[in-house]
TORPA-4810 file (N, C-alpha, C, O; in nm, 3 decimals):
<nodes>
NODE_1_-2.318_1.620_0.315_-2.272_1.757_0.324_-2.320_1.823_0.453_-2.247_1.898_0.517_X
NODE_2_-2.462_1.790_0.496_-2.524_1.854_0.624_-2.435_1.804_0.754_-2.386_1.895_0.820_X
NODE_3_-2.410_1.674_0.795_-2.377_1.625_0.879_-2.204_1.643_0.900_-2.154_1.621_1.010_X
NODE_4_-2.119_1.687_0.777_-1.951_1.691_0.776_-1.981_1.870_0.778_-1.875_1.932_0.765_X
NODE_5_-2.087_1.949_0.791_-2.035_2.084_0.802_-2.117_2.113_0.973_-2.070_2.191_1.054_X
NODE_6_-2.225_2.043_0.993_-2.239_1.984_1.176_-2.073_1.998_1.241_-1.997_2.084_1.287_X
NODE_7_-2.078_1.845_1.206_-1.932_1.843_1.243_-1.817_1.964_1.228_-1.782_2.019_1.333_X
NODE_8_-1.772_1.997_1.137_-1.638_2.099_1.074_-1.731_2.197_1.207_-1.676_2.198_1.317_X
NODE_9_-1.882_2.282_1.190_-1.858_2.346_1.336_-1.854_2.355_1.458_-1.838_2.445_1.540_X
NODE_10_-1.878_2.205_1.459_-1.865_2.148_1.582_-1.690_2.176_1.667_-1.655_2.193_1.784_X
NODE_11_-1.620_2.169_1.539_-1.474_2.204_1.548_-1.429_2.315_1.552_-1.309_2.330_1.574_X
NODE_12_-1.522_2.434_1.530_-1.485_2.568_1.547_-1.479_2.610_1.437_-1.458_2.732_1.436_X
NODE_13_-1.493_2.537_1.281_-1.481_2.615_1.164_-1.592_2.698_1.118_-1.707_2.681_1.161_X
NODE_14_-1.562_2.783_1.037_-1.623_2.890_0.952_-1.701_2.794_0.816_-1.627_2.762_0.723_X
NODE_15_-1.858_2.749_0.812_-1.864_2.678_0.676_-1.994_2.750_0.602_-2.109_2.773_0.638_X
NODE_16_-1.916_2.773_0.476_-1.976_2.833_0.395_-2.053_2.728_0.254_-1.995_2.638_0.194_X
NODE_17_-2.172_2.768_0.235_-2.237_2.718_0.104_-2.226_2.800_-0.033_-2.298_2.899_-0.019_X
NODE_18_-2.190_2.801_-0.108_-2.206_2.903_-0.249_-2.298_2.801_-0.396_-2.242_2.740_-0.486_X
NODE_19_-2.422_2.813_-0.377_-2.477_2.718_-0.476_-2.559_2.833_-0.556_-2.616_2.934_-0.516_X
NODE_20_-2.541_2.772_-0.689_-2.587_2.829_-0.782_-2.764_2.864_-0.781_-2.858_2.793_-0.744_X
NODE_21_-2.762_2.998_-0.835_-2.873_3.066_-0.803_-2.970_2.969_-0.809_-3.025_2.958_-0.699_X
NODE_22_-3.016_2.891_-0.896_-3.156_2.760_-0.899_-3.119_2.693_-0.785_-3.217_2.674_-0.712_X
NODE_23_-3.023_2.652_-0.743_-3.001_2.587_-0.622_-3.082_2.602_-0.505_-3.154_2.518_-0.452_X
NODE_24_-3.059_2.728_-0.470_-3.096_2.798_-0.385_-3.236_2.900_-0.454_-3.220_3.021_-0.467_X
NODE_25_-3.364_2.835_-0.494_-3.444_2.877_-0.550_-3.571_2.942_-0.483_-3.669_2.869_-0.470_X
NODE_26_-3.580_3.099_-0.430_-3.710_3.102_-0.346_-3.817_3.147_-0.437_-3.912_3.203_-0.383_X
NODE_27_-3.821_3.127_-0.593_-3.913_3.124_-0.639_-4.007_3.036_-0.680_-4.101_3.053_-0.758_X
NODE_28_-3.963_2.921_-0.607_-4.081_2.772_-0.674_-4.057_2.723_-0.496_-3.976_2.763_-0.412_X
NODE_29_-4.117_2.667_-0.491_-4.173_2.538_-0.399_-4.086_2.401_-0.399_-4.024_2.342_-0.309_X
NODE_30_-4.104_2.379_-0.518_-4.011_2.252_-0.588_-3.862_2.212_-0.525_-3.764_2.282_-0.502_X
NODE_31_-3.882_2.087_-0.509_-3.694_2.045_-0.492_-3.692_1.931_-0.553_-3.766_1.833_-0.563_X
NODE_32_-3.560_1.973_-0.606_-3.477_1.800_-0.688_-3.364_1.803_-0.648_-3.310_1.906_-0.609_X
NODE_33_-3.303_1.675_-0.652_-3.167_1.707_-0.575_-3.116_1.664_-0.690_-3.001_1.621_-0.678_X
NODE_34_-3.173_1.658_-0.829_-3.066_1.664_-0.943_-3.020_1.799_-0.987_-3.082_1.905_-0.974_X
NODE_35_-2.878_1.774_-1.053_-2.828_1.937_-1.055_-2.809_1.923_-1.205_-2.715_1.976_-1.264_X
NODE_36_-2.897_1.852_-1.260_-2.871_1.841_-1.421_-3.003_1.898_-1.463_-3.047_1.827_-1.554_X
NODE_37_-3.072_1.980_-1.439_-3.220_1.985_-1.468_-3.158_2.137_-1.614_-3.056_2.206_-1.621_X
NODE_38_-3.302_2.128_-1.715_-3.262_2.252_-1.848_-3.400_2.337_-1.771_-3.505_2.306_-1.715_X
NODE_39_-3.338_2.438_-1.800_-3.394_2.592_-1.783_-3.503_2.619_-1.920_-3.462_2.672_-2.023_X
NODE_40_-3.585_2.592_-1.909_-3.694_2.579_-2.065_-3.693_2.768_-2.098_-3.726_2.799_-2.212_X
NODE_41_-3.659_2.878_-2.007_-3.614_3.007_-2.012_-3.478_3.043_-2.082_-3.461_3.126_-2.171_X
NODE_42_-3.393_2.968_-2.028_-3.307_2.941_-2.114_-3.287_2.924_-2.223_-3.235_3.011_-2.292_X
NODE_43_-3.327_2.794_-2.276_-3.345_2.713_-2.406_-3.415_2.794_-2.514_-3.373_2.787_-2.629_X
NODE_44_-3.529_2.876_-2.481_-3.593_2.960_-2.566_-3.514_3.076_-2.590_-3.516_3.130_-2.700_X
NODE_45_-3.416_3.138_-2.455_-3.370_3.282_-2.521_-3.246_3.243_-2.571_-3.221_3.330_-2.655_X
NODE_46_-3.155_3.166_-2.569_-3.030_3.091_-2.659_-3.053_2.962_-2.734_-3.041_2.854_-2.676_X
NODE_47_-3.088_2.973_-2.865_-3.139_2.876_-2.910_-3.004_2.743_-2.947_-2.906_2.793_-3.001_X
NODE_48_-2.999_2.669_-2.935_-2.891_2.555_-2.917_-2.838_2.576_-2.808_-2.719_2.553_-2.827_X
NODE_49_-2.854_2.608_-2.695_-2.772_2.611_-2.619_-2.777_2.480_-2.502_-2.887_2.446_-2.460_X
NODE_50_-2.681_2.426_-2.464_-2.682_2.271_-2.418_-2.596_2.302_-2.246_-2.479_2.297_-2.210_X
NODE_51_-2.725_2.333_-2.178_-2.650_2.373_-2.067_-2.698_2.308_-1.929_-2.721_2.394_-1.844_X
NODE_52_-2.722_2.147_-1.876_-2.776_2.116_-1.835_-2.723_2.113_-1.638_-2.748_2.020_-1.561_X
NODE_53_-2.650_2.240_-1.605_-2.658_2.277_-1.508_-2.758_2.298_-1.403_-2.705_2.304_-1.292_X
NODE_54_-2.862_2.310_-1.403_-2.976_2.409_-1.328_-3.008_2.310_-1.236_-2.980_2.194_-1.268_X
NODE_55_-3.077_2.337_-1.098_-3.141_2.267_-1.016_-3.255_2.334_-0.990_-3.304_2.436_-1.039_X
NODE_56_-3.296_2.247_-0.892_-3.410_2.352_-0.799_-3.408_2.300_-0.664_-3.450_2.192_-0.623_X
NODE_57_-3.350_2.399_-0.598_-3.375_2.404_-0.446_-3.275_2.307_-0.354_-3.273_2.318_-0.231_X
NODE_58_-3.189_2.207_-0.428_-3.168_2.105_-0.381_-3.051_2.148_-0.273_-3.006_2.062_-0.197_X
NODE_59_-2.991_2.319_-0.267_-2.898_2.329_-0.194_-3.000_2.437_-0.038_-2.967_2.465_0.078_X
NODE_60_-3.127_2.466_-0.122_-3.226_2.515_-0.009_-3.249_2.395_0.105_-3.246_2.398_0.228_X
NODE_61_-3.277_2.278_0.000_-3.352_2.181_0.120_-3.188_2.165_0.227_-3.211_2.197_0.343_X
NODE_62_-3.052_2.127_0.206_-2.959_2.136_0.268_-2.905_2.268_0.385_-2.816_2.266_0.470_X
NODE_63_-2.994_2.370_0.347_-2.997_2.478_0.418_-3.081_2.428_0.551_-3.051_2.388_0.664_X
NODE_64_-3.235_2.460_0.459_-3.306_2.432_0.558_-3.303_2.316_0.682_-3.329_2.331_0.801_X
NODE_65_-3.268_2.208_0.617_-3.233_2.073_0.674_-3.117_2.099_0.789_-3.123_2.028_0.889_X
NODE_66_-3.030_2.180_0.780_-2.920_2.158_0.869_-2.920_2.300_0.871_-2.809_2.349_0.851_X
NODE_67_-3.010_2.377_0.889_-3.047_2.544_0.933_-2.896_2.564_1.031_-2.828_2.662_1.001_X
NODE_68_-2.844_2.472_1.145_-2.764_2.529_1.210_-2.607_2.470_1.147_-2.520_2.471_1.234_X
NODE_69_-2.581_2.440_1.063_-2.477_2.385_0.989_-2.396_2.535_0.921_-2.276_2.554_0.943_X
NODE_70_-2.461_2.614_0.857_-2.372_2.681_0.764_-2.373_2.832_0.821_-2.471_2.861_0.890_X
NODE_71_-2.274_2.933_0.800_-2.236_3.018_0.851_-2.300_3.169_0.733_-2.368_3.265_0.770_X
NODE_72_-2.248_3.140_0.591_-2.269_3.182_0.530_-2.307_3.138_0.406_-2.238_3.045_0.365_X
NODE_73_-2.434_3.190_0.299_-2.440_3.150_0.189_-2.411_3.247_0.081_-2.458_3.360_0.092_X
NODE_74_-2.333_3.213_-0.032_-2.293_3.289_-0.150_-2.381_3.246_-0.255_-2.326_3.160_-0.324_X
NODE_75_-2.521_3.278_-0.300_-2.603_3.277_-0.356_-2.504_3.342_-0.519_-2.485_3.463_-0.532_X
NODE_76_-2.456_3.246_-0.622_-2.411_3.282_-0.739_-2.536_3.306_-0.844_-2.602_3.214_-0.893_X
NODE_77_-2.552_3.418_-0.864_-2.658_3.507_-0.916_-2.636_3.505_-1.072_-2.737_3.506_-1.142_X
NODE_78_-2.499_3.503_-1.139_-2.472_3.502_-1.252_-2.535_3.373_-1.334_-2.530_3.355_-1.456_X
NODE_79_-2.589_3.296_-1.241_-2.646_3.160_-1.315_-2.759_3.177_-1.400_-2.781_3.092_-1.486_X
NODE_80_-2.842_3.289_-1.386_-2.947_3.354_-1.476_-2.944_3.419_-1.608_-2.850_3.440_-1.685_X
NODE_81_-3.045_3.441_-1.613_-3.059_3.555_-1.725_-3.143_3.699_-1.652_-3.226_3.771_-1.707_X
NODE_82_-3.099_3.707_-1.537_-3.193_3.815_-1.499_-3.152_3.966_-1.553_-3.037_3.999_-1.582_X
NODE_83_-3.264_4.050_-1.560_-3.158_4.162_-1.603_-3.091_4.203_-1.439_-3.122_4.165_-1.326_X
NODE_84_-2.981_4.304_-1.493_-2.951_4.368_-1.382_-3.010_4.437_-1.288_-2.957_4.466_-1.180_X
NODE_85_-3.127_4.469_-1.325_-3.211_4.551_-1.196_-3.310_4.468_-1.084_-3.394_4.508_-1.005_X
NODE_86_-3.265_4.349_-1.112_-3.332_4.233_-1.027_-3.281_4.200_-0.939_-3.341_4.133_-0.855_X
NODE_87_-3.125_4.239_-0.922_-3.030_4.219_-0.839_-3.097_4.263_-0.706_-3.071_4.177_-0.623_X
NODE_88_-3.160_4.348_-0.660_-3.236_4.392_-0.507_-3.325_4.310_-0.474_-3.348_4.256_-0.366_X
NODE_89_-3.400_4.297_-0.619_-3.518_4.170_-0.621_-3.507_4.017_-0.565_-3.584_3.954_-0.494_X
NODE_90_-3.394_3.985_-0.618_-3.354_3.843_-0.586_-3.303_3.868_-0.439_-3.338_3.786_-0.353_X
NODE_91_-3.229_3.966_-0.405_-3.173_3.982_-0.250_-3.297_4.015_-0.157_-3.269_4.012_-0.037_X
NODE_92_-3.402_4.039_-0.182_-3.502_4.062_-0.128_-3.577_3.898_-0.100_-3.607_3.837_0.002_X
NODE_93_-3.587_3.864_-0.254_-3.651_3.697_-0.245_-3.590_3.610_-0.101_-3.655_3.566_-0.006_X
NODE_94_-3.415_3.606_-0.129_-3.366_3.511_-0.117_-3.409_3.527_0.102_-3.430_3.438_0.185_X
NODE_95_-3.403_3.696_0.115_-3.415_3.702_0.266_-3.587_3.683_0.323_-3.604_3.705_0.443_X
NODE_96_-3.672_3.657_0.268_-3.760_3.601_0.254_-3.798_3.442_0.293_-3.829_3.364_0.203_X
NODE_97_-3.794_3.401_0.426_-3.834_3.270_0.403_-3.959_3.222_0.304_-4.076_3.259_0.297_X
NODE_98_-3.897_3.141_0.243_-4.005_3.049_0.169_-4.013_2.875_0.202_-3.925_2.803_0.251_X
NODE_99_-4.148_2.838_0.157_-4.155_2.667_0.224_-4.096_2.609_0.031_-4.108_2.672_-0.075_X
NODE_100_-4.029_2.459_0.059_-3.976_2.382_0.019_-4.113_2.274_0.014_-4.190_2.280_0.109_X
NODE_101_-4.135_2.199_-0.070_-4.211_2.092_-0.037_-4.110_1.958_-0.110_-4.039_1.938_-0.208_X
NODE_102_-4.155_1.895_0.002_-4.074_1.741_-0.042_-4.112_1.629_-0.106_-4.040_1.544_-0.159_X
NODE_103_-4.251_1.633_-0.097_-4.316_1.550_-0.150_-4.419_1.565_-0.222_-4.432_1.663_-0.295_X
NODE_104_-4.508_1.465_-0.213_-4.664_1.512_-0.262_-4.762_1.561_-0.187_-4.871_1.559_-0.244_X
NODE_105_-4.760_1.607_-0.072_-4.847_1.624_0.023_-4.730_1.749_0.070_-4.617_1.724_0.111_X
NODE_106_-4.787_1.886_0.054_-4.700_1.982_0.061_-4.798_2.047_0.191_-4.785_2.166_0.218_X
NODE_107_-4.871_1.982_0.249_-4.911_2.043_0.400_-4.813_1.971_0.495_-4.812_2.026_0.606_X
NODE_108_-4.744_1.883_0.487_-4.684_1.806_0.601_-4.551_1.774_0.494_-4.460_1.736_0.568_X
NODE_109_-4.521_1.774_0.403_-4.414_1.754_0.405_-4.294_1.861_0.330_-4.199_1.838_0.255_X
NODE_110_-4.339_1.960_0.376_-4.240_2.063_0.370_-4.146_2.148_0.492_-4.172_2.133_0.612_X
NODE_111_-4.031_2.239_0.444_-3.924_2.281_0.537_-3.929_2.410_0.462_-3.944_2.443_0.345_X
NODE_112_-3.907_2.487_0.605_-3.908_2.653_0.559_-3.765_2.679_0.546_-3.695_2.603_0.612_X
NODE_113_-3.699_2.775_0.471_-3.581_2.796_0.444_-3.552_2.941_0.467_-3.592_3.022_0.383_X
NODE_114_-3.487_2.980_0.572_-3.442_3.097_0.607_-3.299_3.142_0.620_-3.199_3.090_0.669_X
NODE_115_-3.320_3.251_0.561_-3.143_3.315_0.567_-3.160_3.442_0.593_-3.241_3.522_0.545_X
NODE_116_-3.019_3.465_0.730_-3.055_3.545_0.779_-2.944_3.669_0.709_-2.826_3.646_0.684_X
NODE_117_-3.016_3.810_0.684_-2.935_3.897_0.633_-2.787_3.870_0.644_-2.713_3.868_0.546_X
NODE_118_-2.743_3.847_0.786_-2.626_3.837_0.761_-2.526_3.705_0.737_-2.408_3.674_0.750_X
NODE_119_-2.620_3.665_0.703_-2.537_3.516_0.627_-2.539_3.485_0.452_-2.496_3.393_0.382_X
NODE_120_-2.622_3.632_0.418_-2.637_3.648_0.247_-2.503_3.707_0.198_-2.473_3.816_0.247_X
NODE_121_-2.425_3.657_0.115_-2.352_3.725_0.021_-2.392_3.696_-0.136_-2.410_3.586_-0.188_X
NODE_122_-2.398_3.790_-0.181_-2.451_3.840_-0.346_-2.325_3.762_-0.435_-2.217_3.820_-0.430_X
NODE_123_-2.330_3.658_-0.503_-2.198_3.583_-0.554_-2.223_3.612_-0.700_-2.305_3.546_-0.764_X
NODE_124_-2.161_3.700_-0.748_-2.131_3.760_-0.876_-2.004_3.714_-1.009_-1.886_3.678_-0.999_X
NODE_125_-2.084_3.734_-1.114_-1.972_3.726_-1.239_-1.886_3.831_-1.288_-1.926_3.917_-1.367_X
NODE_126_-1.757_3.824_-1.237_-1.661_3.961_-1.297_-1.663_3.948_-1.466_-1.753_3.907_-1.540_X
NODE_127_-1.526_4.000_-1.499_-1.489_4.026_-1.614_-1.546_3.907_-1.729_-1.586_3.941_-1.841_X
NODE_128_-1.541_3.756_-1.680_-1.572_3.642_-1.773_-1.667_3.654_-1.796_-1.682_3.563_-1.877_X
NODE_129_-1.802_3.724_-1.785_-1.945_3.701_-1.822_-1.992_3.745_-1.923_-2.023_3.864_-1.936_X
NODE_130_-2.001_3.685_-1.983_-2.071_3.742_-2.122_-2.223_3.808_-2.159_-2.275_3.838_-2.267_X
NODE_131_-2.257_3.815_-2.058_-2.384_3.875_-2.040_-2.488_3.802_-2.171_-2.532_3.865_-2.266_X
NODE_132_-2.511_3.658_-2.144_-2.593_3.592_-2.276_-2.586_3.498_-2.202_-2.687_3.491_-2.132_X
NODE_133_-2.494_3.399_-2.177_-2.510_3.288_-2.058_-2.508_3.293_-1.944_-2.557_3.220_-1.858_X
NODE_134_-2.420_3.426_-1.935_-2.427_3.429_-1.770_-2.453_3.560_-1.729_-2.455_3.627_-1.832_X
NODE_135_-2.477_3.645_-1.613_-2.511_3.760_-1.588_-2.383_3.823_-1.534_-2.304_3.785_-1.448_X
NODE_136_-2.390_3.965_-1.637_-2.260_4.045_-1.571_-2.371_4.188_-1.523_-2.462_4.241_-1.588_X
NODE_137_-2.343_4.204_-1.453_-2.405_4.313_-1.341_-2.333_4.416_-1.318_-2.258_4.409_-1.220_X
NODE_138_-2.333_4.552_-1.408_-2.252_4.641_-1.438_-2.278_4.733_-1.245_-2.372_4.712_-1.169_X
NODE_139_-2.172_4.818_-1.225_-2.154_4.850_-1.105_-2.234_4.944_-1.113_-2.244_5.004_-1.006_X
NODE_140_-2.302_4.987_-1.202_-2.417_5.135_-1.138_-2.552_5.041_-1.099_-2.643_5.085_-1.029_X
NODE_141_-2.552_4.936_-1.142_-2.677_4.857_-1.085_-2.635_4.765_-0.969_-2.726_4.701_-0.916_X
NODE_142_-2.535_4.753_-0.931_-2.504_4.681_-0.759_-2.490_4.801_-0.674_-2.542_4.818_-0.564_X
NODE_143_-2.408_4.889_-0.745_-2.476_5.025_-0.651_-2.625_5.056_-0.584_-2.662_5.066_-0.467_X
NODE_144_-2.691_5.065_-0.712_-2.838_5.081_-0.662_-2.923_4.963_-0.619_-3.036_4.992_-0.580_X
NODE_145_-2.891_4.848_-0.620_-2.955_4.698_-0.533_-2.849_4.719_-0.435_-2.808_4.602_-0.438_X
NODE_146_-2.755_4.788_-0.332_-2.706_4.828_-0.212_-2.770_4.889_-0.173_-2.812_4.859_-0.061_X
NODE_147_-2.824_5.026_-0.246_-2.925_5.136_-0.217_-3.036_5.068_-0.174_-3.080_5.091_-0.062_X
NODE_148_-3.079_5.000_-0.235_-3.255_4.982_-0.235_-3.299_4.836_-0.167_-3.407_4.777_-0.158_X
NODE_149_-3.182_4.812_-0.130_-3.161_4.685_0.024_-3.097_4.758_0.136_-3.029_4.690_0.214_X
NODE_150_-3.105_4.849_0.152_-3.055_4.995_0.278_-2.932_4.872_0.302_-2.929_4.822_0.414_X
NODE_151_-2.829_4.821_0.195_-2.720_4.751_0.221_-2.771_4.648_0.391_-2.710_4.652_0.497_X
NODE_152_-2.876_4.580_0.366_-2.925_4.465_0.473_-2.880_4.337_0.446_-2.937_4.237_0.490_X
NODE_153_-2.768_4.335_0.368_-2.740_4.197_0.386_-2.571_4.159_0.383_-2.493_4.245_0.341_X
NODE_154_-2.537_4.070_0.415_-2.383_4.055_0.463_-2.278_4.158_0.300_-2.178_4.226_0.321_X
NODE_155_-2.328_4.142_0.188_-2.193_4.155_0.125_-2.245_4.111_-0.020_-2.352_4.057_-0.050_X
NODE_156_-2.144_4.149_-0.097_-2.105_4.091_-0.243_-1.933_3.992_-0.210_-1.842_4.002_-0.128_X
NODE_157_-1.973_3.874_-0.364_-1.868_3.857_-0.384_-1.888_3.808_-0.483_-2.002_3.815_-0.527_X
NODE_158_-1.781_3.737_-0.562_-1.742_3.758_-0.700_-1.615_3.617_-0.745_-1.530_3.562_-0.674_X
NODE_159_-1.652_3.596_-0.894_-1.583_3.460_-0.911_-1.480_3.562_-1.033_-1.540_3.647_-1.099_X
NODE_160_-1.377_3.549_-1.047_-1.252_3.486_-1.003_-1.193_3.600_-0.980_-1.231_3.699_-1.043_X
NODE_161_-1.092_3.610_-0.889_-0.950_3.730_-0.851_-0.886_3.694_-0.965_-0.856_3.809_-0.998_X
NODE_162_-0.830_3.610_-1.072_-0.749_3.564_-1.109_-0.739_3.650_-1.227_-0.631_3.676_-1.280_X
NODE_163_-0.915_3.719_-1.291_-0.949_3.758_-1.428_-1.012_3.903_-1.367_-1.108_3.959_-1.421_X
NODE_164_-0.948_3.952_-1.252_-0.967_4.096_-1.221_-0.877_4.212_-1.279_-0.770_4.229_-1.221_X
NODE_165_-0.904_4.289_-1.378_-0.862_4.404_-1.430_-0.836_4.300_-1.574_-0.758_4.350_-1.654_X
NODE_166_-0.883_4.190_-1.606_-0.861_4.147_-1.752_-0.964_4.237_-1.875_-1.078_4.269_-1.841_X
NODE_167_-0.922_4.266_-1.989_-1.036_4.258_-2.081_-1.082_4.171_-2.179_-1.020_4.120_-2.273_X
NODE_168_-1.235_4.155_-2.134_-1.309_4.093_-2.164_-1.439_4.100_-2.266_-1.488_4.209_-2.236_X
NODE_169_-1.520_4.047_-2.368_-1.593_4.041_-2.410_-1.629_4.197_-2.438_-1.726_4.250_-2.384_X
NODE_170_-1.556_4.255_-2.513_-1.518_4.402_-2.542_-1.523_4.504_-2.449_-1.531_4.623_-2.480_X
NODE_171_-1.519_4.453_-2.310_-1.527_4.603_-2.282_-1.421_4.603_-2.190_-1.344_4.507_-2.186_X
NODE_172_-1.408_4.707_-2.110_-1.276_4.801_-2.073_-1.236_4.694_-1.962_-1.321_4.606_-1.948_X
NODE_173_-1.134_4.688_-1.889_-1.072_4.587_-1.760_-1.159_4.653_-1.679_-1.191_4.772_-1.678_X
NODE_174_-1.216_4.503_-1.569_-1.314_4.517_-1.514_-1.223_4.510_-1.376_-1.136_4.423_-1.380_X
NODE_175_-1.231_4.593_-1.248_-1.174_4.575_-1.146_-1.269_4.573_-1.027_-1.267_4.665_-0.945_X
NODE_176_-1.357_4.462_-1.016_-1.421_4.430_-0.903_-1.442_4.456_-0.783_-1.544_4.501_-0.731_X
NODE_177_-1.295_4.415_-0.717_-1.276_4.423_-0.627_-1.287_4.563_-0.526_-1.331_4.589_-0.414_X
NODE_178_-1.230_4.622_-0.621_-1.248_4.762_-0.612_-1.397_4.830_-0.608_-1.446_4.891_-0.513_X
NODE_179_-1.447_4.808_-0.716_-1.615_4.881_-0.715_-1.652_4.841_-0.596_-1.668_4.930_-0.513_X
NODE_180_-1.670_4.736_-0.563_-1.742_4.638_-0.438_-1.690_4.690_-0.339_-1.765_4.659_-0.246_X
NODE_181_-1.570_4.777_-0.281_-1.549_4.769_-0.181_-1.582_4.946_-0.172_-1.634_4.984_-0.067_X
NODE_182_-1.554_5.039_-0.270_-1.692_5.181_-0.243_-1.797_5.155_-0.238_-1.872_5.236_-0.184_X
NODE_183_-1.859_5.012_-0.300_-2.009_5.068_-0.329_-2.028_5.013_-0.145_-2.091_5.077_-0.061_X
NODE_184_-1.983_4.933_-0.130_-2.003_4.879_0.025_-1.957_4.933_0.145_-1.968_4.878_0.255_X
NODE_185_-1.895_5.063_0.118_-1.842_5.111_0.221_-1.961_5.268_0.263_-1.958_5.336_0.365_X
NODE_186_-2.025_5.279_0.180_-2.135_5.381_0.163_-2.239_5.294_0.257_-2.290_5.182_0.246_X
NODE_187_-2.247_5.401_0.355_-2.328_5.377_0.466_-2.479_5.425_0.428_-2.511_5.537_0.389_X
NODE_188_-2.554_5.323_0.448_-2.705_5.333_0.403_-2.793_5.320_0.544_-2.776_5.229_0.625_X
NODE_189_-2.883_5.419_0.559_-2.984_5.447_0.705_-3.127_5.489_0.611_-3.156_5.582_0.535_X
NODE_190_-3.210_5.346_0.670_-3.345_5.413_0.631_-3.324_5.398_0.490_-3.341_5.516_0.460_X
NODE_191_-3.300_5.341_0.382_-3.261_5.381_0.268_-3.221_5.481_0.216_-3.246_5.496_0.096_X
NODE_192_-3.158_5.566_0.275_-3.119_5.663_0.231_-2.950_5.670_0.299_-2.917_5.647_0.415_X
NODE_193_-2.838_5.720_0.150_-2.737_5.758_0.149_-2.714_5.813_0.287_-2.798_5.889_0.335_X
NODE_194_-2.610_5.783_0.352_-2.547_5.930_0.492_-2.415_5.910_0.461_-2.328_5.976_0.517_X
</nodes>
């Protein structure tokens, strides 16, 4: 993947990463490049639940590793259980370099992983989220993680156009596209509204 997105910009293309929030993990150290790993956070707050998605880091170390390879990352945030007011939190983490260790000897064999504000986009769950497996992030709280990131980082975006203005999991048609593009058009200085 590092060496065919080298290349693709070697050619002049635009290449983007979107890996699921554990993927891209700046809260552990840890990397596996298995993407089957269980969330033991998980498992305790949904009991049966058989969801062996999760990684750790394994799309950080590909960052870091080929730092000049990718253009933009879409960090998909809905992969949690976070509440919604973590949303600034995690955008704060993720612009944060943190070290990766690769091995067993984490003085020499680690890679720092940096992303730069403007290569962060916030990759969100519209209308499909059920807020139990996956995180739906109601718009008065991406409002205020815009606010309280003085809007420092590239953007939101959002999985699918296809289920925009559907209703869902009882509540009213959700139109995304739309919230995201007032809450982002509100110019933030200093943290504060202008």
């Amino acid at each position: 993947m590092g060496i065919m997105s080298l290349l693709a910009k070697a050619d002049g293309y635009y290449v983007t990463m979107a890996p699921a929030q554990s993927y891209m993990a700046p809260w552990t150290s840890e990397v596996s490049l298995s993407l089957q790993l269980k969330d033991p956070d998980w498992e305790r707050s949904i009991p049966g639940l058989n969801f062996a998605y999760h990684g750790r880091n394994s799309y950080a170390y590909l960052w870091a590793l080929y730092e000049n390879a990718f253009d933009l990352v879409i960090v998909q945030l809905y992969e949690g259980l976070d509440p919604a007011n973590a949303v600034a939190a995690s955008i704060r983490e993720l612009l944060t370099p943190w070290k990766i260790s690769l091995g067993e000897n984490p003085d020499s064999d680690t890679l720092t992983v940096r992303i730069k504000p403007s290569q962060l986009i916030v990759g969100l769950a519209n209308g499909w989220a059920d807020n139990q497996k996956f995180l739906f992030v109601e718009k008065n709280s991406l409002r205020d993680a815009w606010r309280q990131t003085g809007g420092q980082f590239r953007g939101f975006g959002f999985w699918t156009i296809a289920e925009e203005g559907t209703r869902q999991h009882g509540r009213e048609p959700i139109y995304l596209a739309k919230e995201l593009k007032d809450i982002m058009s509100e110019r933030v200085i200093d943290n504060e509204l202008r």
